[in-house]
C-alpha positions as CSV (number, residue, x, y, z in Angstrom):
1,X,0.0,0.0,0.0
2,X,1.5,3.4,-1.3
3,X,1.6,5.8,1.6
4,X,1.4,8.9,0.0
5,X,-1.5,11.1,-0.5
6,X,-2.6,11.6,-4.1
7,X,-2.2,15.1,-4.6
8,X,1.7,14.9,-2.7
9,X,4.2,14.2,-5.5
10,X,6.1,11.1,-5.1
11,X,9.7,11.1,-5.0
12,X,11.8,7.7,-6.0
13,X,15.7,6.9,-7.0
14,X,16.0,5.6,-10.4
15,X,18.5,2.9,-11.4
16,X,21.5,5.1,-11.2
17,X,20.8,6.7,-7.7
18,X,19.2,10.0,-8.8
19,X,16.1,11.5,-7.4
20,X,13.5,11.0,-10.0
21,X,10.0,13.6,-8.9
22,X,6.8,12.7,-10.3
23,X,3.9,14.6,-10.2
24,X,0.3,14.2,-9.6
25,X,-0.9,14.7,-13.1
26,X,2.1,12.0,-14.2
27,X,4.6,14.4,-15.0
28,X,8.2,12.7,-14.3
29,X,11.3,14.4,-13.9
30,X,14.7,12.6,-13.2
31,X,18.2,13.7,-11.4
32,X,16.4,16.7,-9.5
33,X,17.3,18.1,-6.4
34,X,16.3,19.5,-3.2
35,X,17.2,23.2,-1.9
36,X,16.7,24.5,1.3
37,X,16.1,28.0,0.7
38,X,17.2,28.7,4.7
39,X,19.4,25.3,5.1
40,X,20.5,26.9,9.3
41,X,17.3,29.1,10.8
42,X,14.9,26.7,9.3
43,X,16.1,23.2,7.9
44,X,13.2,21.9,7.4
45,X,10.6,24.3,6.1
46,X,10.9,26.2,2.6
47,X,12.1,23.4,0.6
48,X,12.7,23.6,-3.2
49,X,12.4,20.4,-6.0
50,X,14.8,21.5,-8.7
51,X,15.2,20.2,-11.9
52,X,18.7,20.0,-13.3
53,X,18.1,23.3,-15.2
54,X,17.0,25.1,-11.7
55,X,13.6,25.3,-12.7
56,X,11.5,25.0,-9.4
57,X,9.1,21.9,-9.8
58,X,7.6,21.2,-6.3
59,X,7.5,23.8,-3.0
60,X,7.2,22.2,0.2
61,X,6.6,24.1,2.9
62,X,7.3,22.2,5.8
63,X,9.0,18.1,6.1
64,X,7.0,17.1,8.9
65,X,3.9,17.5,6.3
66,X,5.4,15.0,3.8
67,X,4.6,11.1,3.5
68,X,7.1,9.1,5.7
69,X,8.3,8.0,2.5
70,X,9.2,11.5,0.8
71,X,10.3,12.5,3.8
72,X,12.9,10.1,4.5
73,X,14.2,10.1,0.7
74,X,14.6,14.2,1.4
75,X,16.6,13.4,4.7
76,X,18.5,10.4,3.5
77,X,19.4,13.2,0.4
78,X,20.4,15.9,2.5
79,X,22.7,13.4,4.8
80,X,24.5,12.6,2.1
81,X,25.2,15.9,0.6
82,X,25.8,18.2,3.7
83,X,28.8,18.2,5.9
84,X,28.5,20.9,8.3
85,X,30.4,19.7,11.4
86,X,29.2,21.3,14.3
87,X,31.6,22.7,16.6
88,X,32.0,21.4,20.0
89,X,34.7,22.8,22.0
90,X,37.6,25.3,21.0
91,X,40.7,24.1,22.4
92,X,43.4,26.6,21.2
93,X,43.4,29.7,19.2
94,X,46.9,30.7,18.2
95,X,46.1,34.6,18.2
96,X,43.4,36.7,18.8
97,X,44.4,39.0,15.4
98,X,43.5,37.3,12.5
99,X,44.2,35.4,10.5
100,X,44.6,32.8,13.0
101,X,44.7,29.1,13.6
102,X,41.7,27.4,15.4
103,X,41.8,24.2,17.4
104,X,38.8,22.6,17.7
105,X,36.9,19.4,18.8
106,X,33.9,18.9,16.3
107,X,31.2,16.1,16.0
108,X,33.3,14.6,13.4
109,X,36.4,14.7,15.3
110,X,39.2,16.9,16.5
111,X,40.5,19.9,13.2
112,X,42.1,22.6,12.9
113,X,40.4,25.7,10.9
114,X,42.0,28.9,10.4
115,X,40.0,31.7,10.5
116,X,40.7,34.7,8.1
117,X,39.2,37.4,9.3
118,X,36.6,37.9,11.9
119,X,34.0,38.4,8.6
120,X,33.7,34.7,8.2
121,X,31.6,34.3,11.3
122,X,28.3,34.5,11.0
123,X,25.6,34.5,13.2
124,X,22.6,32.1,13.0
125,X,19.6,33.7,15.2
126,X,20.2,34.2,18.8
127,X,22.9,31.6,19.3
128,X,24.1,30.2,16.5
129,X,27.1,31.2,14.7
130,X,28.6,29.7,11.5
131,X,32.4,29.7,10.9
132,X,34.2,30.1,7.6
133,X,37.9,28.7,7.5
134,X,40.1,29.8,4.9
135,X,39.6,26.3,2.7
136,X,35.7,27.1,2.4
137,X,35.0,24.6,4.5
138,X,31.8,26.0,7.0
139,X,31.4,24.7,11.0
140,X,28.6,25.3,12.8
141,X,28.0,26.0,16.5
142,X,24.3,25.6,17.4
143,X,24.3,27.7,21.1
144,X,27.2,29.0,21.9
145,X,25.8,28.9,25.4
146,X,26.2,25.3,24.9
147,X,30.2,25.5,25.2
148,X,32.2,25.4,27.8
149,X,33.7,28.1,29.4
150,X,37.3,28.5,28.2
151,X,35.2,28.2,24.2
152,X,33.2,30.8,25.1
153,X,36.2,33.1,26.5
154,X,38.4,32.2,23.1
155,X,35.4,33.1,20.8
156,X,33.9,36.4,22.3
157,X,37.2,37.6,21.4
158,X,35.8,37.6,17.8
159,X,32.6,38.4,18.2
């Protein structure tokens, strides 16, 4: 028994791995993607089905609306395509002028980042900041509330 209501589009991974969309009135469209349109305040609203020329072909406004199904496809999806490693504790930080080198224990293990210029930080809401190093590569803290003390002491020096 198919899960899905009828009017929800159904998404499906064809033979090669690639998100295939296909719409209530039968239209099909292969190898599209999704897009959060605000991937850190609001992950899972204001989502975006994109075919591979950009062209929008399904909104969703919310997962938690979605059949189980779409839903997990959408999060399996985004799994596998983001790596933000969030930012657990900030060990050393070799000078408080930038650019500077960045010690750091992550969910994804212990890295160093250096941090050109105090620009690349970010804030996300209230608490949340994200951090730029000088590769391109983005780190997240949630709530920097969240950190321990000495984290919080090395990283209001940028803020």
């Amino acid at each position: 028994m198919n899960d899905t209501p009828v009017s929800e589009p159904r998404l499906s991974r064809d033979a090669f791995a690639r998100l295939v969309l296909t719409l209530a009135d039968g239209s099909i469209y292969a190898d599209v993607t999704p897009v959060r349109a605000f991937p850190f305040n609001a992950p899972d609203e204001a989502i975006a089905i994109v075919d591979p020329q950009g062209h929008e072909r399904w909104w969703i406004d919310r997962l938690d609306q979605l059949s189980p199904a779409n839903r997990a496809l959408l999060e399996e999806t985004f799994a596998a395509r983001e790596c933000v490693p969030e930012i657990l504790a900030i060990r050393h930080v070799s000078s408080y002028a930038t650019p500077s080198r960045w010690r750091i224990d992550t969910d994804r293990g212990a890295t160093v980042l250096t941090l050109k210029s105090e620009d690349d930080i970010r804030r996300l809401g209230p608490h949340g900041l994200l951090i730029a190093d000088s590769h391109g590569m983005n780190f997240r803290i949630r709530d920097r509330a969240r950190l321990d003390r000495a984290s919080q002491r090395f990283l209001s020096r940028f803020l």
